[in-house]
C-alpha positions in Angstrom: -16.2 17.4 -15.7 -15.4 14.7 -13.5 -17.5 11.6 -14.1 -18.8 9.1 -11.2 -16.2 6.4 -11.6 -13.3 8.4 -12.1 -13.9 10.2 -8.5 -14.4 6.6 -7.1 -11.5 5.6 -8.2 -9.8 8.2 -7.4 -11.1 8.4 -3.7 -10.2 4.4 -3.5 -6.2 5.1 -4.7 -5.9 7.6 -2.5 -7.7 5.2 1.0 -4.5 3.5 -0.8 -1.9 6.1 -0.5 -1.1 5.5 3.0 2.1 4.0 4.0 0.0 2.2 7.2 -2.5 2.3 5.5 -0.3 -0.7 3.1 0.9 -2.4 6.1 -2.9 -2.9 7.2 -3.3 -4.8 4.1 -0.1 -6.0 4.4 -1.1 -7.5 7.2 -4.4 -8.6 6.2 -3.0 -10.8 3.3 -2.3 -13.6 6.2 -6.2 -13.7 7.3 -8.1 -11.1 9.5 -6.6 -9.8 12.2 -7.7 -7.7 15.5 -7.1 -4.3 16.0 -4.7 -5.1 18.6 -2.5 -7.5 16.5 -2.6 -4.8 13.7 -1.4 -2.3 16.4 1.2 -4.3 17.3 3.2 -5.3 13.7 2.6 -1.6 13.1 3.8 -0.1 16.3 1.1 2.3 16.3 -1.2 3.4 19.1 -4.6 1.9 18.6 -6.2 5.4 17.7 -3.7 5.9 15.0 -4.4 2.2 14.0 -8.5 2.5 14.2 -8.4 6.2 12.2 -6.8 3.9 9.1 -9.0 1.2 9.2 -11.8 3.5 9.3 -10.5 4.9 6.2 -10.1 1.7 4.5 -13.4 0.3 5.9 -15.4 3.6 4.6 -14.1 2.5 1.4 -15.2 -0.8 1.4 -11.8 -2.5 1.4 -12.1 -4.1 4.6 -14.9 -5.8 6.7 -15.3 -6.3 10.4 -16.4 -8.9 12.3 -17.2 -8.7 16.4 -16.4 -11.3 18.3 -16.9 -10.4 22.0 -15.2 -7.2 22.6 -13.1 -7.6 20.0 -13.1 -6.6 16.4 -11.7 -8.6 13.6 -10.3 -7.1 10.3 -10.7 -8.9 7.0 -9.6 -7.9 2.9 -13.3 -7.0 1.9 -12.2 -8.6 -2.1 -9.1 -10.5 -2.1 -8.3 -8.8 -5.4 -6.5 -5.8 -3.5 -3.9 -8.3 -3.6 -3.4 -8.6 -7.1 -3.8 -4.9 -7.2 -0.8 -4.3 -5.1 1.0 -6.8 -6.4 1.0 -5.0 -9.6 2.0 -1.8 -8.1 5.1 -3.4 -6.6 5.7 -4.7 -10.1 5.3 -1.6 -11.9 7.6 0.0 -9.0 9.9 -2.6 -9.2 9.9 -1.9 -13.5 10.3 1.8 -12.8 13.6 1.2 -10.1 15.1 -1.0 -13.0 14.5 1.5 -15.5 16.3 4.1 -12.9 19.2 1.6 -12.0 19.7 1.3 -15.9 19.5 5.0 -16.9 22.0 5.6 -14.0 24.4 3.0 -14.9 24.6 4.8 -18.6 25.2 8.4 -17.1 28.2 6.5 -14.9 29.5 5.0 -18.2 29.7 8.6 -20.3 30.7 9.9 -17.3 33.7 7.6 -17.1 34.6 8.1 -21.1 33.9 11.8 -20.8 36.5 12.4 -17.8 40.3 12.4 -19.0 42.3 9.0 -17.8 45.7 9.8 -16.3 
């Protein structure tokens, strides 16, 4: 029962739901970068490096761009951006909400346990 769009989207948040796959795009946010400067802020071999931007390029979130022998990364829609930048948000919300809920069970806690 799975429509068109929601398997799209669902294949395109999970090309997101790579930790390197983030600090690709991460990285990308500064301008297009080479496979070897990728590999290096990563500290990843370059196979490990190219199998991620495969994924993200067979998803149309990144495009290449040769120059030479070497091949340039770039953000296919600078909108991933805002994108992530709401996810942080709405991670950041969730951590506050925790923080908060935590603080409350160390306040009963502290009125619940007998003062000497």
């Amino acid at each position: 029962m799975q429509q068109p769009i929601h398997r799209f989207t669902s294949e395109f948040f999970k090309a997101l739901g790579h930790p390197a796959r983030l600090v690709i795009l991460g990285q990308l946010r500064g301008g297009e970068r080479s496979v070897q400067e990728l590999q290096q802020a990563l500290e990843m071999d370059q196979s490990s490096v190219s199998q991620q931007l495969a994924v993200l390029r067979n998803k149309n979130i990144v495009d290449t761009r040769k120059e030479g022998t070497t091949v340039y990364y770039r953000v296919r829609d600078p909108m991933i951006f805002q994108l992530l930048d709401v996810a942080r948000e709405i991670f950041n919300n969730h951590l506050i909400d925790t923080q908060t809920m935590l603080a409350q069970l160390g306040e009963e806690q502290s009125e619940a346990t007998p003062h000497a």
